[in-house]
C-alpha positions in Angstrom: 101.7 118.1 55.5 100.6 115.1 57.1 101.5 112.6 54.8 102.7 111.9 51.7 100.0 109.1 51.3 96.3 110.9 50.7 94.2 107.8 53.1 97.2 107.8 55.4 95.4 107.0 58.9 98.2 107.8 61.4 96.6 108.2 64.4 94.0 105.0 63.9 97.3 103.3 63.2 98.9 104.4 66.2 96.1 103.1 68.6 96.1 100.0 67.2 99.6 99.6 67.7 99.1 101.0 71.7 96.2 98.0 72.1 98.7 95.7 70.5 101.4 97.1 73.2 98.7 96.4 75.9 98.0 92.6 74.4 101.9 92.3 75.0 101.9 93.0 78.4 99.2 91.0 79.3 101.0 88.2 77.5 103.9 88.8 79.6 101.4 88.5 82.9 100.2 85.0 81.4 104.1 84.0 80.7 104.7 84.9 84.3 102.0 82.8 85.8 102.8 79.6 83.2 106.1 79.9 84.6 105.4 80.2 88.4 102.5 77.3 88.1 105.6 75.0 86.1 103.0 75.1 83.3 105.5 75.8 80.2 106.1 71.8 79.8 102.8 70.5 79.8 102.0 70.6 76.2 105.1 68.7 74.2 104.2 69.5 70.6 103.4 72.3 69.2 101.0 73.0 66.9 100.1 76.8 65.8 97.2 75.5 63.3 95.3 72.9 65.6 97.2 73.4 68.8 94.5 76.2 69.7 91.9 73.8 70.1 92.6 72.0 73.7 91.5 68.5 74.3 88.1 67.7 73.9 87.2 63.9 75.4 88.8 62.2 78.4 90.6 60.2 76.3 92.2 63.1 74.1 93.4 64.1 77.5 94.5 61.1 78.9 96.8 61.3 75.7 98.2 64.9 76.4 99.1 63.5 80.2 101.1 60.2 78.7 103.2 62.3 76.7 103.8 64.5 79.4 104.9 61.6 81.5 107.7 61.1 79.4 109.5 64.5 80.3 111.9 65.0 82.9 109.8 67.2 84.8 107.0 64.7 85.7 110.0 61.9 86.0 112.2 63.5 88.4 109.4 66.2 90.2 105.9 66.6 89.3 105.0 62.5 89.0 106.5 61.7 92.7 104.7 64.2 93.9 101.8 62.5 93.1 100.0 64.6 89.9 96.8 63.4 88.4 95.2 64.4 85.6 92.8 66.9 87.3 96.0 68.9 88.7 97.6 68.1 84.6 94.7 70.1 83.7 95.4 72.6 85.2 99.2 73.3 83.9 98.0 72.4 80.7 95.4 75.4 80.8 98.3 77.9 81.3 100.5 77.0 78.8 97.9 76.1 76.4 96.3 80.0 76.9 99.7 81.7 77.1 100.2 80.0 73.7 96.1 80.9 72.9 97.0 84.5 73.6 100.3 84.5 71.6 97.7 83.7 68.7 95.3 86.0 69.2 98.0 88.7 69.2 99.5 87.5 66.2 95.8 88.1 64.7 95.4 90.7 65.8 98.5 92.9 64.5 98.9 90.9 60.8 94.9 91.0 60.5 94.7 95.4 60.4 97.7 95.4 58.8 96.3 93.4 56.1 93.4 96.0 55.8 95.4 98.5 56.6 97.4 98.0 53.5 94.5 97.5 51.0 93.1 101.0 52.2 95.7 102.5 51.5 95.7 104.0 54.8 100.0 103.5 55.9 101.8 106.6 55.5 104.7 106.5 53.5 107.6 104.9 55.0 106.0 102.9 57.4 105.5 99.2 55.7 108.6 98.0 56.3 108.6 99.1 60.1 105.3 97.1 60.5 106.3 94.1 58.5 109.5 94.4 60.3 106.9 94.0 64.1 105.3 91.7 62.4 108.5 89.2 62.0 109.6 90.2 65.1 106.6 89.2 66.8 106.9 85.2 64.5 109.9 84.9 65.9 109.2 85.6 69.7 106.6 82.7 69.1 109.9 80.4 67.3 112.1 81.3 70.5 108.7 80.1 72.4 108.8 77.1 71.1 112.8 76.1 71.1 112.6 77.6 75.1 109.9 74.8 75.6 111.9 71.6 73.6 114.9 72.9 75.4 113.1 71.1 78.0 111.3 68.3 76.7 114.0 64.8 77.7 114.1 63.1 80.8 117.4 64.5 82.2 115.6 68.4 82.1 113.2 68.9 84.3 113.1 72.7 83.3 113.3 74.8 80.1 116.8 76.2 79.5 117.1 79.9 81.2 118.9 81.4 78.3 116.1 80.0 76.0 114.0 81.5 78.6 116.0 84.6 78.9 115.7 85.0 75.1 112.2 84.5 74.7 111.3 87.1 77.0 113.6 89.4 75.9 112.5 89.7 72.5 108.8 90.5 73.8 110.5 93.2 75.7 112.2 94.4 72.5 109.1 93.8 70.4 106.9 95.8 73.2 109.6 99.0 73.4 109.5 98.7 69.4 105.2 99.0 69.0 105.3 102.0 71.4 108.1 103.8 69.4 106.6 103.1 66.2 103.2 104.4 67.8 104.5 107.6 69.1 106.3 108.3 65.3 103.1 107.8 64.3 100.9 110.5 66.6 103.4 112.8 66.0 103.5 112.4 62.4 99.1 112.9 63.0 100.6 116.2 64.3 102.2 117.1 61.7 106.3 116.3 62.4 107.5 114.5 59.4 110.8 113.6 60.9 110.8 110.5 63.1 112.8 110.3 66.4 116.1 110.0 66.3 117.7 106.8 68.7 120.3 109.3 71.1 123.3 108.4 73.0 121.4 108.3 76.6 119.0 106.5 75.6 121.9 103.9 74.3 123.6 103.3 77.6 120.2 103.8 79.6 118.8 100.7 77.4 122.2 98.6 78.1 122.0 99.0 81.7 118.0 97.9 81.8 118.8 95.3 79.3 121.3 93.4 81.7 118.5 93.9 84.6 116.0 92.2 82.3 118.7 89.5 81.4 119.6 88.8 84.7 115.2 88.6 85.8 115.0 86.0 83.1 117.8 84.2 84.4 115.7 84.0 87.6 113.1 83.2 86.6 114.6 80.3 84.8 116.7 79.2 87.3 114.2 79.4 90.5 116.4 81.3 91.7 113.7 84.2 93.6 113.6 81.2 96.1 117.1 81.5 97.2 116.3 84.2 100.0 113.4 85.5 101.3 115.1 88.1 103.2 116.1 92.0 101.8 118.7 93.3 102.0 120.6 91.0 103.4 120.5 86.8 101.6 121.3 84.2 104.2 122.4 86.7 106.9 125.6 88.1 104.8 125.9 90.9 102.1 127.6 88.7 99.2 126.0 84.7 99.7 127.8 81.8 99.4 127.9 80.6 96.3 129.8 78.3 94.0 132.5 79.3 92.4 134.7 76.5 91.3 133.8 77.0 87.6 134.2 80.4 87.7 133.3 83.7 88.3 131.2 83.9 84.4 129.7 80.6 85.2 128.6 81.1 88.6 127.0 84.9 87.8 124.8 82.7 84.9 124.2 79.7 86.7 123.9 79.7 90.5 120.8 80.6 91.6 122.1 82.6 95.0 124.4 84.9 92.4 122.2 85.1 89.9 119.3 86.3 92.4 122.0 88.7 94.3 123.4 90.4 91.2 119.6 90.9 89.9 118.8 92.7 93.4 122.0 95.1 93.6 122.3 95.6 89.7 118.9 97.3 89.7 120.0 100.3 92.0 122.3 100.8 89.0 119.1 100.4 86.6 117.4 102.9 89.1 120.4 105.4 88.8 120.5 105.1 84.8 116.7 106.7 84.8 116.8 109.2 87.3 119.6 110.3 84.7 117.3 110.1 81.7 114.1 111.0 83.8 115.9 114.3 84.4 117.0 115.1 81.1 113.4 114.4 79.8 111.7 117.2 82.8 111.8 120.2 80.9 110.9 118.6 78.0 108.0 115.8 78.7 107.2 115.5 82.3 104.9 112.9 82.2 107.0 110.7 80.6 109.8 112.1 83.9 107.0 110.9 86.4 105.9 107.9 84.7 109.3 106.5 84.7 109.8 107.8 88.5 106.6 106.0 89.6 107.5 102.6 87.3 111.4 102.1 88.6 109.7 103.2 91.9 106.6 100.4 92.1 108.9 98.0 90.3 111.3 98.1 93.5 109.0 97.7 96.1 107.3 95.1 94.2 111.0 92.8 93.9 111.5 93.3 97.2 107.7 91.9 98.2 108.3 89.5 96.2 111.4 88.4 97.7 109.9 88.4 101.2 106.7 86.3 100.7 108.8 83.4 99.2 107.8 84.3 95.2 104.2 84.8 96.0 102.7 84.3 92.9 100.5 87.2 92.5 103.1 89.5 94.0 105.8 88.2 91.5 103.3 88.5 88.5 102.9 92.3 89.4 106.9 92.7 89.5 106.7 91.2 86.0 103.9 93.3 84.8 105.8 96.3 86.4 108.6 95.5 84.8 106.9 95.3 81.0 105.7 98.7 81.6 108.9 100.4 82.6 110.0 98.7 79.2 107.0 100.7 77.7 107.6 103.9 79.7 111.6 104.0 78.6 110.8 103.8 74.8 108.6 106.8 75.8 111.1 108.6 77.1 113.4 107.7 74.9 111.7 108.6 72.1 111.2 112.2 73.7 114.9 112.7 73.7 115.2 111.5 69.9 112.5 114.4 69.0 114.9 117.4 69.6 117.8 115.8 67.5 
């Protein structure tokens, strides 16, 4: 018995909510680019209705650039540099498609789902877990916003980190929660009526990546891949010099040199945590054991690249694209282990 629901659609369900997955991740590619250009705080209002359309006349965007002038970014960095309007244009056109695409993914989950519904085609059980994605994925847009006023005053001339750190997060969470809803869903096509079950490795494996995600954000939002360009060693020495006299908690979420040395070091301990997992899941999925092997693998040589070009800004995109599909590829494997439960 498939389903209790006689138009149940499971499997045309389950690839919309993979293309969705893949929509994520290249949303995650856009974030990453907004926020190595210094993009995120060149639109100051936000506008999900009539924000999609950009600026239209040279006066429109003449407008968009004056109210940029009043953050702390063009103030204190971007303004004595010397930016025009021409290189204003160009920040704006990140943030204002990394918001674009946030749109069009929004559309394109709650429209199906809409149809979906009418058809009749959800299997029983299922409604709230999409409505559930469905808030999820509001609210990553909500944290979007607050990461972007956390910003917008003339002292900041950044966004927060832990705005930043939270935003990006809950993408991660919402990306990890599309693929295990879309693997319930194929197997349920199959014919297993019982959903995975969340296990105890997969608990301790998700803390441990979750802390290497946390602490990526935190560089990200803090600059901080620009403290070394040097592996393994940062400024000649093991452990940097950093500053401690606000303590050790303070310094590990605020100085860029610790924050950057404990995200390089702390993922040999993410790496460790899925050779763990990878092995348990051999004799039972092996191509979820190799696609978690190749990911941790690519995502390691990719950090350190990016390291040692100085944050190049295509080779620090792929570390973040990487690291959206090792999200992807853990929620596969976790789900494998849930099956036998």
């Amino acid at each position: 018995m498939v389903s209790k629901v006689a138009n149940a659609r499971p499997i045309a369900l389950a690839n919309w909510l993979f293309f969705v997955a893949a929509m994520v991740i290249v949303m995650v590619a856009v974030g990453g680019i907004t926020r190595l250009t210094e993009s995120g705080l060149s639109i100051t209002r936000w506008q999900p209705i009539t924000g999609a359309i950009p600026p239209l006349s040279q006066a429109a965007w003449q407008a968009e650039f004056d109210l940029y002038k009043a953050t702390g970014e063009y103030i204190n960095v971007t303004g004595p540099a010397g930016m025009d309007l021409a290189a204003f244009k160009f920040i704006y056109f990140w943030e204002w498609f990394h918001r674009l695409w946030g749109r069009l993914i929004g559309l394109a989950f709650a429209l199906p789902l809409a149809w979906y519904w009418v058809r009749g085609a959800i299997p029983h059980g299922y409604k709230a877990r999409l409505v559930g994605l469905l808030c999820l994925g509001g609210l990553q847009g909500v944290f979007g916003w607050f990461m972007v006023r956390s910003g917008l005053n003339e002292t900041m001339t950044d966004v927060s980190h832990f705005m930043l750190s939270l935003h990006f997060l809950t993408a991660m969470l919402t990306l990890g929660a599309l693929v295990w809803v879309a693997l319930d869903l194929r197997r349920l096509a199959a014919g297993h009526e019982r959903k995975a079950l969340w296990t105890a490795t997969a608990s301790w494996v998700c803390a441990i990546l979750f802390i290497q995600l946390l602490l990526g954000a935190w560089v990200a939002g803090l600059n901080a891949g620009l403290a070394s360009d040097s592996w393994p060693l940062m400024q000649g020495r093991l452990v940097p010099e950093f500053d401690g006299s606000r303590g050790l908690f303070y310094a590990v979420s605020h100085d860029p040199f610790l924050v950057h040395w404990s995200h390089r070091w702390w993922a040999w301990v993410a790496v460790a945590a899925l050779i763990v997992m990878a092995r348990k899941l051999k004799p039972l999925e092996r191509r979820a054991s190799v696609a978690i092997h190749a990911t941790f693998g690519t995502q390691i040589l990719l950090g350190i690249a990016t390291v040692m070009t100085g944050v190049a800004l295509w080779v620090a995109v792929a570390h973040q694209i990487v690291g959206a599909l090792l999200v992807a590829v853990f929620a596969w494997g976790a789900h494998v282990l849930g099956r036998r439960q």
